[in-house]
C-alpha positions as CSV (number, residue, x, y, z in Angstrom):
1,X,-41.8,22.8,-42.7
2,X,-43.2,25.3,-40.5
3,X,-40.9,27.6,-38.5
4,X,-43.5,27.9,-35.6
5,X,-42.3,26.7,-32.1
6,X,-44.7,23.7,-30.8
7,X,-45.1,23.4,-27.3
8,X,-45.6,19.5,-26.6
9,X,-46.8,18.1,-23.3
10,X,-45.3,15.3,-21.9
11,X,-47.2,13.0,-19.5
12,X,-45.1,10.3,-17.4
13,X,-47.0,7.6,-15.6
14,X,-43.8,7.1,-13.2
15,X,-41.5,9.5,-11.1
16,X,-38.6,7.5,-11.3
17,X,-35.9,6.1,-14.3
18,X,-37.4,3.0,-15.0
19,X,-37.1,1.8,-19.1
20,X,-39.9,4.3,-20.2
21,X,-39.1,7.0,-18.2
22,X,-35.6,7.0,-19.4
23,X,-37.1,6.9,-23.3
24,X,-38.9,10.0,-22.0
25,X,-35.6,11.8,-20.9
26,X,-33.8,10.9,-24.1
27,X,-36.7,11.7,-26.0
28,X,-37.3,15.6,-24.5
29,X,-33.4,16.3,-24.0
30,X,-33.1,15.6,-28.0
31,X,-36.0,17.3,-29.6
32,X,-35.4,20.1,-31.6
33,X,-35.4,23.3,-29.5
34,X,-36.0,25.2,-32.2
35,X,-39.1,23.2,-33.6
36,X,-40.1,22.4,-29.8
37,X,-41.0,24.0,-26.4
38,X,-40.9,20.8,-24.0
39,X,-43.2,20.6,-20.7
40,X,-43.4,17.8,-18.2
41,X,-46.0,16.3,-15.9
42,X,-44.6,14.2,-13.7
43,X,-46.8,12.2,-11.1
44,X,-44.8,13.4,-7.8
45,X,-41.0,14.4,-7.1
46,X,-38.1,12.2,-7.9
47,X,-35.6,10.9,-9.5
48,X,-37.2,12.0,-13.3
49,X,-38.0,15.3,-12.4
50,X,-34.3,15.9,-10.7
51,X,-33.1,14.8,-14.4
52,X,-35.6,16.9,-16.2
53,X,-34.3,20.1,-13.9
54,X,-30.9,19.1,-14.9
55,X,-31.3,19.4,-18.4
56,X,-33.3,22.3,-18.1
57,X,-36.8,21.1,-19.3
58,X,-39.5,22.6,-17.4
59,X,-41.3,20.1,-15.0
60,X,-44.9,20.0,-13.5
61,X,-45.4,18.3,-10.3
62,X,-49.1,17.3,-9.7
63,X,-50.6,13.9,-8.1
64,X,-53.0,13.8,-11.0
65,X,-54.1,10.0,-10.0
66,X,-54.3,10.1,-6.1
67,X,-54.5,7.1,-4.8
68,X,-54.5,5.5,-8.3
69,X,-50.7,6.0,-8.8
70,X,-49.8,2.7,-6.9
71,X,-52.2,0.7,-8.9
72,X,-49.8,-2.0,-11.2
73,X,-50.0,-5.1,-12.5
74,X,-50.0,-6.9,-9.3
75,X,-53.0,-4.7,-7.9
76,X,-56.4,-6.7,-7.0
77,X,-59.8,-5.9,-8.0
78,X,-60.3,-4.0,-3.8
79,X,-57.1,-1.9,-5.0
80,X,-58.8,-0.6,-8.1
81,X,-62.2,-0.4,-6.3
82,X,-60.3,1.8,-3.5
83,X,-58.8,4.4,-6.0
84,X,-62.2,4.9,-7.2
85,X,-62.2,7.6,-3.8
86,X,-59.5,9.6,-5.5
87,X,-61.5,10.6,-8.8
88,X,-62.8,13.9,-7.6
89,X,-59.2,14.8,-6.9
90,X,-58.6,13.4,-10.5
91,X,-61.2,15.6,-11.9
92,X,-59.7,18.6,-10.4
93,X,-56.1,17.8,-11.3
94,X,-58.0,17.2,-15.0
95,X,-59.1,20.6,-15.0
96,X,-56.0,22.3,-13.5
97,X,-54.2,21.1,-16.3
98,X,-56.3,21.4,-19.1
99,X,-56.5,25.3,-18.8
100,X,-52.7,25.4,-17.9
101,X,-52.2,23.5,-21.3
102,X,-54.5,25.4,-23.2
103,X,-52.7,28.9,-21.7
104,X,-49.7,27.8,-22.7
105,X,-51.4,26.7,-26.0
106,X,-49.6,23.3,-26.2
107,X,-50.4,21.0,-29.7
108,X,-49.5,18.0,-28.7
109,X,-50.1,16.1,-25.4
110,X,-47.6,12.9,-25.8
111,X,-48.5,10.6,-22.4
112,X,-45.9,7.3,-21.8
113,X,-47.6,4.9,-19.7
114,X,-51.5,3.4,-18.6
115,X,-51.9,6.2,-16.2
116,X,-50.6,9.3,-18.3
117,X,-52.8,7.7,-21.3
118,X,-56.1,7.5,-19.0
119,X,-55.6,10.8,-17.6
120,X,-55.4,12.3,-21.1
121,X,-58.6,10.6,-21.8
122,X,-60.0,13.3,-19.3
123,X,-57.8,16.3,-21.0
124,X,-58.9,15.3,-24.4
125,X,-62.5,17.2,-24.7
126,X,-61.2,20.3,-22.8
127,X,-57.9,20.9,-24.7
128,X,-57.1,21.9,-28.3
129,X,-53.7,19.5,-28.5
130,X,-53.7,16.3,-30.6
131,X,-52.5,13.2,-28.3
132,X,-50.1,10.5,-29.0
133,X,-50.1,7.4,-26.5
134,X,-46.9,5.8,-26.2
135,X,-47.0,2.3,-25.4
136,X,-44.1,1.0,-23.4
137,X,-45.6,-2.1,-22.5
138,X,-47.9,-5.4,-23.6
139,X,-51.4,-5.0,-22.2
140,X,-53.3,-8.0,-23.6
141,X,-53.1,-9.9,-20.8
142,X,-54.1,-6.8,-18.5
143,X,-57.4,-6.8,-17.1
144,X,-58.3,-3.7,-18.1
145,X,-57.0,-4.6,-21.9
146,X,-60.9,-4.1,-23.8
147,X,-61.1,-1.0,-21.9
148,X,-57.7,0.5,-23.2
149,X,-58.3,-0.9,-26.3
150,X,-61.8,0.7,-27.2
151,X,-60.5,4.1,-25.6
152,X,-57.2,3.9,-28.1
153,X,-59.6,4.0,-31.1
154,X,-61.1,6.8,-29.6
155,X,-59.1,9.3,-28.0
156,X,-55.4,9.1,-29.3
157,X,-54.2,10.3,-32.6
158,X,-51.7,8.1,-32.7
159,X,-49.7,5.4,-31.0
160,X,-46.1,5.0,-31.2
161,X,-45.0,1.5,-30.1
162,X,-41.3,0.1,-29.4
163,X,-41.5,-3.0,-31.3
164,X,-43.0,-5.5,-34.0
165,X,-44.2,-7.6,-30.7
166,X,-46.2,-4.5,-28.9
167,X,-47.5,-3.7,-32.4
168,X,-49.1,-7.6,-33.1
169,X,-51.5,-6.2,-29.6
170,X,-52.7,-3.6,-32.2
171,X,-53.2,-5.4,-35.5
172,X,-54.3,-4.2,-38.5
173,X,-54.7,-0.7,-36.8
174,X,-53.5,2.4,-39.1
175,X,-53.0,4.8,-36.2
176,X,-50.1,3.2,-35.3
177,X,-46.6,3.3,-36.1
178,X,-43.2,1.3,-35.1
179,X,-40.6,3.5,-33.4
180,X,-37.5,1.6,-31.8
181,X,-36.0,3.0,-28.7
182,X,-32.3,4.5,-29.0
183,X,-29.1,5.2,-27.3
184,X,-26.5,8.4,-27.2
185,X,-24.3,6.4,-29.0
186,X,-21.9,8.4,-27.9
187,X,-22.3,8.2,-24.7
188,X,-23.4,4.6,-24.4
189,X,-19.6,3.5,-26.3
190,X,-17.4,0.8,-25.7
191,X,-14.5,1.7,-23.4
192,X,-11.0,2.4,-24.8
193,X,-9.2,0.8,-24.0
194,X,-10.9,-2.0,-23.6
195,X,-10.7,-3.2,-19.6
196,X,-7.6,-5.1,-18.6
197,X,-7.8,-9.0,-18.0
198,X,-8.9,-9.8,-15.0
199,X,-11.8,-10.8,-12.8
200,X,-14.5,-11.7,-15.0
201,X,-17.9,-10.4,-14.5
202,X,-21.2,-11.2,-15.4
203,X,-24.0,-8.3,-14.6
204,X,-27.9,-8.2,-14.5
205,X,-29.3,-4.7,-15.4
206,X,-32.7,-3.3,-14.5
207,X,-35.2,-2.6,-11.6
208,X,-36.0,-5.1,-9.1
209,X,-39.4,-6.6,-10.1
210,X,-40.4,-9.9,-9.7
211,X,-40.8,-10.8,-13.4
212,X,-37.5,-9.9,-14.3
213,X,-36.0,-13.2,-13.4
214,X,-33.9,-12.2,-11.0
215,X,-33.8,-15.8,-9.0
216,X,-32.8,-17.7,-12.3
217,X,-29.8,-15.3,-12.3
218,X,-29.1,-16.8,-9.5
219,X,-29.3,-20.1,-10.3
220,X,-27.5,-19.8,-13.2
221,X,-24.6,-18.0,-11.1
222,X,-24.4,-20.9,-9.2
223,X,-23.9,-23.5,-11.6
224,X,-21.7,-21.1,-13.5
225,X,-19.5,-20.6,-10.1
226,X,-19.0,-24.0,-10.0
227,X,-16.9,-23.9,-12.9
228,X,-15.4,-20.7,-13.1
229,X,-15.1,-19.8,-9.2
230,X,-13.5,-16.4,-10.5
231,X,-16.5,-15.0,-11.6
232,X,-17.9,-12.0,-10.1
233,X,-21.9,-11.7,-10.8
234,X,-23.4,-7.7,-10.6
235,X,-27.0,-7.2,-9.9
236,X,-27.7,-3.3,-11.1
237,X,-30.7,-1.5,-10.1
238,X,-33.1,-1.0,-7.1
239,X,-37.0,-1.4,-6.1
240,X,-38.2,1.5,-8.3
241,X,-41.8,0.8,-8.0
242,X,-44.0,1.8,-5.8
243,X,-46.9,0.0,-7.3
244,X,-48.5,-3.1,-5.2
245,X,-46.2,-6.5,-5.4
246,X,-43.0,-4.8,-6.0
247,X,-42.2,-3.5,-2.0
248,X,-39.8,-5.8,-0.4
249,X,-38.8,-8.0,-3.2
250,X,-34.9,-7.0,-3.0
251,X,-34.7,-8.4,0.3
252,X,-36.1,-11.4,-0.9
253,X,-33.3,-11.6,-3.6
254,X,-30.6,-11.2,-1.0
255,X,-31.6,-13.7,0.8
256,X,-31.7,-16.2,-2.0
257,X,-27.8,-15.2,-2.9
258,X,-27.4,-16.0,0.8
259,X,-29.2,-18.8,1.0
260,X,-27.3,-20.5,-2.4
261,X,-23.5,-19.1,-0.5
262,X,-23.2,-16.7,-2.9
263,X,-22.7,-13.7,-1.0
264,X,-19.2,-13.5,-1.7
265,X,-19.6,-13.7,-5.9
266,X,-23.0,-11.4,-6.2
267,X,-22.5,-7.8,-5.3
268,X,-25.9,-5.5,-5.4
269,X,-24.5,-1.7,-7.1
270,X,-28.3,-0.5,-6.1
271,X,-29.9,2.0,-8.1
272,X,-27.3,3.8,-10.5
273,X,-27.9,6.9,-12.9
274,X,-25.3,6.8,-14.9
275,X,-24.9,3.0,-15.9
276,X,-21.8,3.1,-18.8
277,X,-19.3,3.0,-16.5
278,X,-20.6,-0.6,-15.1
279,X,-21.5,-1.7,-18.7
280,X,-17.9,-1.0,-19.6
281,X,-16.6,-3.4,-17.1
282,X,-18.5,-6.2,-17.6
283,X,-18.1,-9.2,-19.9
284,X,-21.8,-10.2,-20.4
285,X,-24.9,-8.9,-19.8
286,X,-27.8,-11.5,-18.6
287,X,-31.2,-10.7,-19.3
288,X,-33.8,-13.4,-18.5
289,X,-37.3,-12.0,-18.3
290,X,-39.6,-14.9,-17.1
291,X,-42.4,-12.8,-19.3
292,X,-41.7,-11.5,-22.8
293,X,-40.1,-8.3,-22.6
294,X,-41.7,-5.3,-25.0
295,X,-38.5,-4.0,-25.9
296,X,-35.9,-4.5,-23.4
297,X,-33.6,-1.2,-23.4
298,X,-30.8,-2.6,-21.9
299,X,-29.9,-4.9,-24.0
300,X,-29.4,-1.8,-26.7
301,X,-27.2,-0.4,-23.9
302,X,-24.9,-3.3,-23.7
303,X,-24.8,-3.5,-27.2
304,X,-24.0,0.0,-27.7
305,X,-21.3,-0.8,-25.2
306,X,-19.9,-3.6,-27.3
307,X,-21.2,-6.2,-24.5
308,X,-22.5,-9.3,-25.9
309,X,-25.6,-10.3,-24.3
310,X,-27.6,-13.4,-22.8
311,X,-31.0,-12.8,-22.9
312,X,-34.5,-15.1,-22.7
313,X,-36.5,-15.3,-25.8
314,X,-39.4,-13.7,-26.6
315,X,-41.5,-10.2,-27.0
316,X,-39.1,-7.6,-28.7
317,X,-36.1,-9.4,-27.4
318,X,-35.6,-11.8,-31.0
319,X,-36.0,-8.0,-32.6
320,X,-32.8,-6.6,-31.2
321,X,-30.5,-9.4,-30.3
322,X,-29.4,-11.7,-33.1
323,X,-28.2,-14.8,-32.1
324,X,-25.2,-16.2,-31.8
325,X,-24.1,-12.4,-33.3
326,X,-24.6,-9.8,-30.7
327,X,-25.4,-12.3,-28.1
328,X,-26.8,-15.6,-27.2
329,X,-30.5,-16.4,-26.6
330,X,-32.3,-18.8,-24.2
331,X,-35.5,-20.5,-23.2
332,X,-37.0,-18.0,-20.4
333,X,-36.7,-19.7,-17.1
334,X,-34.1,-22.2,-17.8
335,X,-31.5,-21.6,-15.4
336,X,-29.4,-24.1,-16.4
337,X,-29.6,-23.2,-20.5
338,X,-28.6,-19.7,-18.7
339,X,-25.5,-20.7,-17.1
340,X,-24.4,-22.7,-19.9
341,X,-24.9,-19.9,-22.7
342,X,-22.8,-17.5,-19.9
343,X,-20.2,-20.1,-19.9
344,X,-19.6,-21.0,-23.7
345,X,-19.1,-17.0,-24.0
346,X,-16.7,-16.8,-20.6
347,X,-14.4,-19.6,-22.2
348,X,-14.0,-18.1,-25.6
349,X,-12.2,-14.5,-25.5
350,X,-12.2,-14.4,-29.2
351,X,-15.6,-14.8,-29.6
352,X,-16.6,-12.8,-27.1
353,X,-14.9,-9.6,-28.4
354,X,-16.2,-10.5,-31.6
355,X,-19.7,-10.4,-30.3
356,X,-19.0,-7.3,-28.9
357,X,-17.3,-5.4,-32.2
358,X,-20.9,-7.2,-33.8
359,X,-23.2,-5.8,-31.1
360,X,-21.7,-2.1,-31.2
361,X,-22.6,-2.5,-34.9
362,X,-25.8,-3.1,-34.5
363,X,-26.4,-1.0,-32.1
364,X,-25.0,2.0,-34.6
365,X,-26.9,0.5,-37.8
366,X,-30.5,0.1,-35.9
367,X,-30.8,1.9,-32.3
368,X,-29.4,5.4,-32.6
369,X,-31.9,7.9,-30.3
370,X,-31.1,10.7,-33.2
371,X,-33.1,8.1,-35.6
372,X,-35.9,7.7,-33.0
373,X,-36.3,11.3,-32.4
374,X,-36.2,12.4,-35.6
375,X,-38.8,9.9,-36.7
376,X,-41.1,11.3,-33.4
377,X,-40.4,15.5,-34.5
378,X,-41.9,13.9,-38.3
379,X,-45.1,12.1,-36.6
380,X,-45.5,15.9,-34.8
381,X,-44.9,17.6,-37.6
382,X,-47.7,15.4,-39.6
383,X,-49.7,15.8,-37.0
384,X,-49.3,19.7,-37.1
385,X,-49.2,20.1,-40.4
């Protein structure tokens, strides 16, 4: 193994700590400083680059989309047509960075998202670095999906994916290669002692989008409130998005909770950084997706946590919880299969806590970060070699 320091170039399609930008965090804080010289590009200031600065990985701060960076899933074919304004910007920002990259003679570029992967499709002819595209997300059903799919032939090395489900999108393909997401199991643990008896509480964990099912939570708390009036339902996390479609949809969930008179039993944390202290309180975790979910990090958290977890099926989800083991799965959508999956674990303490003990396991046997990074420092390394 060679005892040459790589410098490796990270490229985030988001400024914020959404799922993939928290796999990017993990990811550079663990690498081998000996092996590896991390560098960020971040799209503009926020809350990523304040964790990068924190942990002492230098971080670039360029708008290399322009107007693009708000383009998402939600975005119409005017949107897309509009960004088109912004691509002599693009090119410049494509430039800048390529001769910064090649000064600082960086070997691999390693871009997490649609908009880090296109913009490396500009740096790839004018830099000497190989390029890994890390797929956080199914893109099938994008409408841009033949596009990305002819360019990943062509311009990536490799591509790492999360799951078995991402990876069926590529089949058949030899570039790429199967790399769960992790934890700090360490610091993702289960609390000890365990929380005293008391309120129950039943928490939802991730950004406030519209396809992450937030209003069937809701249903589901209703119908579960009817039995057990006692339970207390958390709603974790904030509008992180600044992509079309996802402005304003918080308020629209708080005035569902007040609309069903639940504004007593549904309390909204907002965004929060360090999420194991809430984890650690809470009885269940609910996860209910109306789309499949790619991988679907929190439910490792919880896990790692000892939190059994209720969570719809499909995508990645079937890969990492095991039901009626580490957690209890559902038809996505049904509010009412919801409710009554929360319930059967809120009336059994035993099996609850033997979920959990099952779930930590798990969690330890198959999603340790130290696994996932050393399994990315061996793709560079291959790479390199």
């Amino acid at each position: 193994m060679s005892e040459r320091v790589h410098n490796i170039l990270q490229i985030s399609t988001g400024a914020e700590l959404g799922g993939a930008e928290r796999v990017l965090l993990d990811v550079v804080r663990t690498l081998d400083r000996r092996r590896f010289r991390v560098h960020v590009l971040v799209p503009r200031f926020g809350r990523l680059a304040e964790a990068l600065r924190a942990a002492g990985i230098p971080t670039l701060i360029a708008e290399y989309w322009g107007r693009g960076h708000r383009l998402g899933r939600y975005s119409s074919w005017r949107e897309y047509a509009r960004a088109l304004l912004s691509l002599p910007q693009v090119g410049g920002q494509i430039r800048a960075i390529a001769r910064r990259a090649n000064e600082m003679s960086v070997a691999v570029i390693h871009a997490h998202g649609i908009k880090a992967q296109m913009f490396s499709v500009g740096l790839a002819p004018l830099v000497r670095a190989r390029i890994i595209w890390h797929v956080h997300d199914f893109l099938r059903h994008r409408r841009f999906w033949r596009i990305f799919q002819t360019l990943a032939r062509l311009v990536p090395d490799l591509l790492i994916v999360p799951s078995h489900a991402v990876a069926r999108e590529f089949p058949r393909w030899e570039n790429v290669r199967i790399i769960p997401n992790g934890v700090d199991l360490e610091e993702f643990a289960p609390s000890s002692p365990r929380r005293a008896a008391g309120s129950r509480r039943v928490g939802m964990i991730g950004a406030l989008a519209p396809w992450k099912g937030h209003f069937v939570f809701l249903q589901a708390a209703e119908r579960v409130s009817r039995v057990l009036p006692d339970v207390e339902f958390l709603i974790v996390g904030d509008e992180i998005y600044d992509t079309t479609g996802h402005r304003g949809f918080r308020q629209a969930v708080e005035r569902e909770v007040a609309r069903r008179g639940l504004s007593s039993r549904v309390h909204f944390t907002g965004f929060c950084a360090d999420i194991v202290p809430i984890l650690q309180k809470l009885d269940v975790v609910v996860h209910c997706s109306l789309e499949p979910e790619p991988f679907g990090r929190v439910l490792v958290e919880a896990m790692a946590c000892g939190v059994p977890v209720v969570a719809a099926r499909g995508g990645a989800t079937e890969e990492i919880v095991r039901d009626g083991e580490s957690g209890l799965l559902v038809p996505p959508g049904d509010a009412e299969c919801l409710a009554e999956a929360i319930l059967t674990l809120l009336r059994d303490p035993s099996q609850l806590a033997e979920m959990g003990r099952s779930a930590r396991a798990q969690a330890e046997c198959a999603f340790d970060l130290r696994e996932q990074v050393r399994r990315i420092e061996e793709l560079y390394e291959s790479l390199l070699a």
